[in-house]
C-alpha positions as CSV (number, residue, x, y, z in Angstrom):
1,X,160.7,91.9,95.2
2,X,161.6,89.1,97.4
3,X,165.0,88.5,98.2
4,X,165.4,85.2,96.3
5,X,163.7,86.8,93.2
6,X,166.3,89.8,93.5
7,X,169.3,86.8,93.6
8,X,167.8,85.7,90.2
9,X,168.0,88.8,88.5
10,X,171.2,89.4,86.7
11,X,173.1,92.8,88.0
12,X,172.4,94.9,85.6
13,X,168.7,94.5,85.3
14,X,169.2,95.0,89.5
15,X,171.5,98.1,88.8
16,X,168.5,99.6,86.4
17,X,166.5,99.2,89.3
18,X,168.9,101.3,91.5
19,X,168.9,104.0,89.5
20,X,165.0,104.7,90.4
21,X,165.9,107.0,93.4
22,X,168.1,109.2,91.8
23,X,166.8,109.3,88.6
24,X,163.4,110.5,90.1
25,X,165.5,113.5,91.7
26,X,167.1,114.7,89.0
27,X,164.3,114.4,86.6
28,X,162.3,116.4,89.2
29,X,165.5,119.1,89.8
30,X,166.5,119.2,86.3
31,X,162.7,119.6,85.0
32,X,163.6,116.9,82.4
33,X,160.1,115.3,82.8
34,X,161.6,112.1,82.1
35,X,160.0,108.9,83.4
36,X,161.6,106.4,85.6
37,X,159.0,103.4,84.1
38,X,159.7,103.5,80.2
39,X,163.5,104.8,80.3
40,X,164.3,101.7,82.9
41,X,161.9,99.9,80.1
42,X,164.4,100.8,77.3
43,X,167.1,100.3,79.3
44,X,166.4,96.9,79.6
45,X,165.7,96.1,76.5
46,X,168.9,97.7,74.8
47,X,170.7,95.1,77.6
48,X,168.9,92.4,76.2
49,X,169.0,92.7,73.0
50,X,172.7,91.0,72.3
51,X,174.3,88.7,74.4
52,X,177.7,91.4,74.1
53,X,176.4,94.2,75.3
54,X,174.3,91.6,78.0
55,X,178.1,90.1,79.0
56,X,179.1,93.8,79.2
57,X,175.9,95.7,81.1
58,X,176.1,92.3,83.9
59,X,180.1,92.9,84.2
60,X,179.7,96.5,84.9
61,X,176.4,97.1,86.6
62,X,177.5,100.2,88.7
63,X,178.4,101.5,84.9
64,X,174.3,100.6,83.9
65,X,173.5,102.6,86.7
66,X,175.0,105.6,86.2
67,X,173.5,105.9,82.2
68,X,170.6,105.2,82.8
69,X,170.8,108.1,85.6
70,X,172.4,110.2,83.2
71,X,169.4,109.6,81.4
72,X,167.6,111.9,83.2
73,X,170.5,115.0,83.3
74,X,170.3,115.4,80.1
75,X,166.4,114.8,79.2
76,X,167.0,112.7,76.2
77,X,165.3,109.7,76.0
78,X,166.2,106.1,75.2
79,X,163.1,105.7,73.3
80,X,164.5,103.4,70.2
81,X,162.0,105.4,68.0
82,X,163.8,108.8,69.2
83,X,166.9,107.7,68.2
84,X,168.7,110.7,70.1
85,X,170.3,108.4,72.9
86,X,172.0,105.1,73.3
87,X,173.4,102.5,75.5
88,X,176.7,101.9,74.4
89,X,179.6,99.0,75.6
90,X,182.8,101.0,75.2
91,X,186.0,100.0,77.7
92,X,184.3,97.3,79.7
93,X,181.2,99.4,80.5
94,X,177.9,100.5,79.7
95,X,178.0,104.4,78.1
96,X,175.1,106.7,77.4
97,X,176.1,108.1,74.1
98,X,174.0,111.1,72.3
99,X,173.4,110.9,68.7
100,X,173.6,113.8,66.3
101,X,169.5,114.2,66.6
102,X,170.0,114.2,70.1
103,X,172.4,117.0,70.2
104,X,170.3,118.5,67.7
105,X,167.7,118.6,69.8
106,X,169.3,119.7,72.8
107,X,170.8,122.7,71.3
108,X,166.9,123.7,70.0
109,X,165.3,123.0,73.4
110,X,168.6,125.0,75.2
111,X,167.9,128.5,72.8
112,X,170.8,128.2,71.2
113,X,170.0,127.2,68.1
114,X,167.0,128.3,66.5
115,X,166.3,125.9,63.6
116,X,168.7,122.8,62.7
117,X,168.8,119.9,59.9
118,X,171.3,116.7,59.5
119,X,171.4,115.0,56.5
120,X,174.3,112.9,55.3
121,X,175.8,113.7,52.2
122,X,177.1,111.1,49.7
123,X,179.2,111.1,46.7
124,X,177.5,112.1,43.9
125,X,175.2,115.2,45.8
126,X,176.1,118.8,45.5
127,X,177.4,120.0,48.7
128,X,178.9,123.4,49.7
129,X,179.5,125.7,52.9
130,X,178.6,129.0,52.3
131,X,180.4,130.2,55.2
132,X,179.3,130.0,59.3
133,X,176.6,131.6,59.0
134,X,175.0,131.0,56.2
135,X,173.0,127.1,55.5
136,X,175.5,125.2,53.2
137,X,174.0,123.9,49.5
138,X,172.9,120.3,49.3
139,X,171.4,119.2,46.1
140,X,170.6,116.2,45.8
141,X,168.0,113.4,44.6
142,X,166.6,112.0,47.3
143,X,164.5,108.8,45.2
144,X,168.1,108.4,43.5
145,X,168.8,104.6,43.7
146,X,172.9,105.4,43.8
147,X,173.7,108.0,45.3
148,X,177.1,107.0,46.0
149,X,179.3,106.8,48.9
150,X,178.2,108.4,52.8
């Protein structure tokens, strides 16, 4: 990239690009097999998508840096179809938040857990814990049209 093409580019698609080294060394020391080309990808495109989190991500690049290194510590992809990971505008920065799937998944893929489910519960379902080790009770109609409340 020439220097006058890198002076156009706002800092946080430049801090995404930053990220490239490390990112590449701890996917490769953490065994994460994440790749540099699609998570910078998503990256990007969670940025663009509002001009909020845009006004954020460029006011804060250092911050855009650092989750989208994170990215590859914790081997969770920003993949929008994924859903287990998110670039998130909190404080006056850029975040890398997990979702429940995420940690989900992480706790499978760590051993720890052996077999997990989330479903949200609403209102008019059946729900009860049947203690910690024992799966709780959901009943519930899933083709329901109201099912209440989350």
């Amino acid at each position: 990239m020439s220097e006058q093409t890198e002076r156009q580019q706002p800092p946080a698609l430049l801090a995404i690009g930053r990220s490239k080294e490390r990112f590449g060394t701890i996917a490769l020391a953490t065994c994460t097999k994440m790749a540099y080309e699609s998570e910078s990808m998503f990256a990007m495109q969670a940025i663009q998508k509002n001009d909020y989190i845009y006004g954020v991500a460029n006011s804060a690049p250092e911050s855009v840096r650092n989750a989208v290194i994170n990215v590859a510590s914790i081997g969770l992809s920003l993949n929008p179809a994924t859903a287990y990971a998110y670039l998130v505008p909190r404080d006056g920065r850029i975040c890398l938040d997990i979702s429940y799937m995420g940690l989900l998944d992480l706790a499978i893929e760590s051993g720890g857990v052996k077999w997990g489910q989330a479903e949200l519960v609403y209102e008019r379902d059946t729900f009860s814990l049947c203690g910690i080790d024992k799966p709780p009770v959901h009943n519930r109609d899933p083709f329901a049209k109201d099912r209440g409340a989350i």
